[in-house]
C-alpha positions in Angstrom: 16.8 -2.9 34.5 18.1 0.0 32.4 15.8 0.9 29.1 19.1 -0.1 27.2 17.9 -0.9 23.5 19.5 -4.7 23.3 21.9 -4.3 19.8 21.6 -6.7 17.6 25.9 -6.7 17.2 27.8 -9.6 18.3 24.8 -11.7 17.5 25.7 -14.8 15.9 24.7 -17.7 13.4 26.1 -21.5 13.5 25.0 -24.4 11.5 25.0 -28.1 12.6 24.3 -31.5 11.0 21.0 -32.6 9.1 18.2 -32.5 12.3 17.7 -36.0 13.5 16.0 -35.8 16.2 14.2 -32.0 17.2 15.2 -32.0 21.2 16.9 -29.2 22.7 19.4 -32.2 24.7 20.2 -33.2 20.7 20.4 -30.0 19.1 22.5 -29.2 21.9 25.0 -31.9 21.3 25.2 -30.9 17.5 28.6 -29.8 16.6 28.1 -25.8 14.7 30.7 -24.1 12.4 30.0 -20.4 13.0 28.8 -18.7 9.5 30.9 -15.8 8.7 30.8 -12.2 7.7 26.7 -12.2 8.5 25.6 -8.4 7.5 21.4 -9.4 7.9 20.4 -11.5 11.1 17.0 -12.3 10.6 13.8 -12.0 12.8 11.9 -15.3 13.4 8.3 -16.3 14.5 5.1 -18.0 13.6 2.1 -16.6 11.3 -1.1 -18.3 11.9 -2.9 -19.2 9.1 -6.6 -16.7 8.6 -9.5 -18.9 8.5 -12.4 -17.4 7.4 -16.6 -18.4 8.2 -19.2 -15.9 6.0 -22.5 -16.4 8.2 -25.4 -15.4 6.5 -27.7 -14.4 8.6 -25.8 -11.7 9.9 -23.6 -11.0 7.5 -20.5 -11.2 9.1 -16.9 -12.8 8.2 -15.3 -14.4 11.4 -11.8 -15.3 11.8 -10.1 -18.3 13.8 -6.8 -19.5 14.0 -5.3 -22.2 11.6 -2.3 -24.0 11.5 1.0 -22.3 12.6 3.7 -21.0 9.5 7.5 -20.2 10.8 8.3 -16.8 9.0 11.2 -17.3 6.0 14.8 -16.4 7.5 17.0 -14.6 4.7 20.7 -14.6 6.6 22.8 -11.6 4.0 25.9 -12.1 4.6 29.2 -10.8 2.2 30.1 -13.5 -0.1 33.2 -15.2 1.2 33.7 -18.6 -0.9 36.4 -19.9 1.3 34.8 -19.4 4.5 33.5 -22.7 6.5 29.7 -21.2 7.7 29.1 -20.2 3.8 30.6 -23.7 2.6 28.5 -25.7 4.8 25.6 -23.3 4.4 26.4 -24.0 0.6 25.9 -27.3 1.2 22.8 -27.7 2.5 21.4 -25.5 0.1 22.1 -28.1 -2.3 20.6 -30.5 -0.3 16.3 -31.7 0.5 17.5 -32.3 4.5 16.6 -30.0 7.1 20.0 -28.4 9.0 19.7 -27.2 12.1 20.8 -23.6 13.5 22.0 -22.0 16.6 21.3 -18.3 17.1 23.2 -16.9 19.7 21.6 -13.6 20.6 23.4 -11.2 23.2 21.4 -9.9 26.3 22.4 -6.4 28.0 24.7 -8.0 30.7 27.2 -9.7 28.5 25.6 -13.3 28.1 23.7 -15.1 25.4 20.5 -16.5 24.9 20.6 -19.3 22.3 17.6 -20.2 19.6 17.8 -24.0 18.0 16.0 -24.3 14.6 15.8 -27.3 12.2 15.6 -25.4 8.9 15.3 -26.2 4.8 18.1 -24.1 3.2 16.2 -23.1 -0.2 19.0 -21.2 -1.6 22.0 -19.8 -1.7 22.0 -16.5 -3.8 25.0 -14.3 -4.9 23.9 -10.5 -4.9 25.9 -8.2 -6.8 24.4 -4.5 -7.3 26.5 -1.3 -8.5 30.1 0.1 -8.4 30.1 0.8 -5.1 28.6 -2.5 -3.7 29.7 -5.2 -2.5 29.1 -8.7 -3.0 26.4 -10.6 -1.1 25.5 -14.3 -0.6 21.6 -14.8 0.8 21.0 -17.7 2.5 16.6 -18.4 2.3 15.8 -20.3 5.6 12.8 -22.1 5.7 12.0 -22.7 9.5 10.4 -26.6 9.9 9.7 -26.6 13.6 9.0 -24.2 16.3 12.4 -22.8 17.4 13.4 -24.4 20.9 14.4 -21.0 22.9 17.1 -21.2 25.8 17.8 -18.5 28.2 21.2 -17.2 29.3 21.9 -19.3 32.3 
């Protein structure tokens, strides 16, 4: 294996239905309309929760793992009101379901691992910025379950 950096180009972002049930099989079966003109993919990933025991004997704070918190997902893309991704992503920011995603993420020789997630949509903000900007919608994704990871075959 070559110590090719892995771009993050050609990566892309799909939204399904409301998650029913959380199975790779279902998520799998999902139909996805591709989100379009994504400019941010974001990282993803748990964050224990710090929890803390102050001994006194010895004086020591010790630390143990809690509960498990997906990282937020802020998907930038350029505001496109007429494009299908952003109408649906629209849409579930309106709604109190979880939608699930599919990342497709591209590996060095051409094919694509794929990343499920079932996902609250908490908004749906327009940026704007200067003269020389342009126009942004940010989509806030709230992870809900561990995403289900799938290796190019």
């Amino acid at each position: 294996m070559a110590n090719t950096p892995l771009p993050v180009a050609r990566t892309k972002i799909s939204i399904g239905g409301a998650t029913g049930t959380y199975t790779q099989t279902a998520l799998a079966a999902d139909t996805y309309v591709l989100i379009g003109r994504v400019r941010s993919v974001p990282g993803f990933g748990d964050t224990f929760q710090d929890i803390t025991v102050e001994e006194v004997a010895d004086g020591r704070t010790r630390h143990g793992k809690g509960t498990a918190n997906a990282t937020s997902m802020d998907i930038v893309c350029s505001r496109q009101d007429t494009d299908p991704g952003q109408i649906a992503m629209n849409a579930a920011a309106a709604s109190y379901l979880s939608f699930n995603l599919k990342m497709e993420i591209p590996n060095e020789d051409g094919t694509f691992d794929v990343v499920y997630f079932s996902v609250l949509v908490n908004s749906a903000n327009v940026g704007l910025g200067g003269p020389n900007d342009t126009q942004t919608r940010t989509y806030s994704c709230q992870p809900q379950e561990a995403p289900i990871e799938v290796p190019a075959a």
